[in-house]
C-alpha positions in Angstrom: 184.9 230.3 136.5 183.1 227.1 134.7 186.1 224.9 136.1 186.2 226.4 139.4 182.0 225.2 139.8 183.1 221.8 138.1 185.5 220.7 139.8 185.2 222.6 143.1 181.6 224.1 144.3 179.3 221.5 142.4 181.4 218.2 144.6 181.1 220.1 148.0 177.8 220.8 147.1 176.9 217.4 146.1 178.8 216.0 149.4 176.9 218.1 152.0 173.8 217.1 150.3 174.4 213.6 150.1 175.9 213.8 153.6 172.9 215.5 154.9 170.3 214.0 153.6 171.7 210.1 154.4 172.3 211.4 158.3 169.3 213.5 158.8 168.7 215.5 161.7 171.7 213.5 164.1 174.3 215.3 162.5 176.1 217.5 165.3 175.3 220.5 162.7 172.2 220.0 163.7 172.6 220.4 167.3 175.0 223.5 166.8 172.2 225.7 164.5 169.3 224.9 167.6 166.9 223.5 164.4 163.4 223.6 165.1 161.0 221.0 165.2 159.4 221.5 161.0 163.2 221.4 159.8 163.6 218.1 161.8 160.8 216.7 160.5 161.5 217.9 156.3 164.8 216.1 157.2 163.3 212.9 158.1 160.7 212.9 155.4 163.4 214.0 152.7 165.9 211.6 154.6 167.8 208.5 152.3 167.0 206.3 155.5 164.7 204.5 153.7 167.5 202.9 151.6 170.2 203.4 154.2 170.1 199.4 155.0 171.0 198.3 151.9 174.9 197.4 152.5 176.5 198.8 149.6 174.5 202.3 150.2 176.5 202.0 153.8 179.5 202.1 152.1 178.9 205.0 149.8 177.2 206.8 152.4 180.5 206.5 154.2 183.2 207.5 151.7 181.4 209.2 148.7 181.4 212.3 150.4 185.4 212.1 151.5 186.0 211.2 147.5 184.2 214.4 146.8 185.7 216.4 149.7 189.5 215.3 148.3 188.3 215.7 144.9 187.3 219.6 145.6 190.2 220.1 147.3 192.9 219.1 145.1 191.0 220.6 142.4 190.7 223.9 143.9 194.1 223.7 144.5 195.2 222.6 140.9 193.2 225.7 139.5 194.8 228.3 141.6 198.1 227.6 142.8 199.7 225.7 140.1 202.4 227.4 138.0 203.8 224.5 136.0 200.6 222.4 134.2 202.7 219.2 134.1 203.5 219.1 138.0 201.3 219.2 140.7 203.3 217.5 143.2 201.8 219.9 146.2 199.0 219.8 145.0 198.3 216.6 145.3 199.9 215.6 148.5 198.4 218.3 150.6 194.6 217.3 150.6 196.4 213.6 151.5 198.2 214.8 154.7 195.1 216.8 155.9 193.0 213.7 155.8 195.6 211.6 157.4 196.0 213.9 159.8 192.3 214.5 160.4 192.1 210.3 160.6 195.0 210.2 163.2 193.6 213.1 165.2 190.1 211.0 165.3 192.2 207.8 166.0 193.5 209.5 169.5 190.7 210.8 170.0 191.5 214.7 169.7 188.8 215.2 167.0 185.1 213.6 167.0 185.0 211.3 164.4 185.5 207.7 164.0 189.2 206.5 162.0 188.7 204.3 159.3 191.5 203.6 157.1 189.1 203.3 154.3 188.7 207.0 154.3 192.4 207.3 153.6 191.9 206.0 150.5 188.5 207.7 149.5 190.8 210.8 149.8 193.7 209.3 148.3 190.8 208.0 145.2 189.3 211.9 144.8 192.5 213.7 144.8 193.8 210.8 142.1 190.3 211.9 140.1 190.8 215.1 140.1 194.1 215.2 139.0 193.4 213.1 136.0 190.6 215.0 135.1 192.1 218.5 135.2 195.0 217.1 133.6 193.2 215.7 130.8 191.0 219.2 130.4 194.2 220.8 129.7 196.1 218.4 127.8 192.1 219.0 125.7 192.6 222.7 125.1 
């Protein structure tokens, strides 16, 4: 259970967060959950606007999230579904064909989003972090 809120609930958690609270109330969530008016405003007081110009906080704001998304991912699927602790050869590659696929779809235009190749690497990045760091947790015990 302690490995499942490392390496899978506490990085989603920290992504939506972080996600949220640099996007405030634009996010389409937003739109979809009919806010009201207080929430809106706690968002924009709470917001990291105020440091959202800086450049490199742009481009952490843009793939820190999709690290921790891929990280979460191939973690979860490390913990649960691998037999053999020395290969995790499905493991790995599935979190990477979602996200292309999820950057091709928003590159045609099938999903909202925007394609940015740099996101295939954030995910490619998280799901490389995660499998060193399980790997070395049980190479540990």
């Amino acid at each position: 259970m302690r490995k499942l809120l490392l390496h899978c609930i506490l990085p989603l958690m920290i992504g939506v967060m972080f996600y949220t609270l640099s996007h405030g109330s634009r996010l389409v969530l937003f739109s979809w959950l009919k806010i009201n008016r207080y929430i809106e405003v706690l968002l924009q007081k709470i917001s990291l606007k105020y440091i959202y110009n800086l450049n490199s906080f742009k481009y952490i704001n843009s793939y820190f999230p999709d690290v921790l998304w891929s990280y979460a991912f191939t973690s979860t699927l490390i913990l649960y579904f691998s037999e053999s602790q020395s290969k995790y050869k499905f493991e790995i590659i599935l979190p990477l064909i979602v996200g292309i696929i999820t950057e091709v779809l928003q590159y045609y235009n099938h999903i909202n989003g925007t394609f940015d190749i740099f996101d295939l690497f954030a995910y490619f990045l998280g799901s490389f972090i995660s499998f060193l760091s399980i790997k070395r947790s049980v190479i540990k015990k």
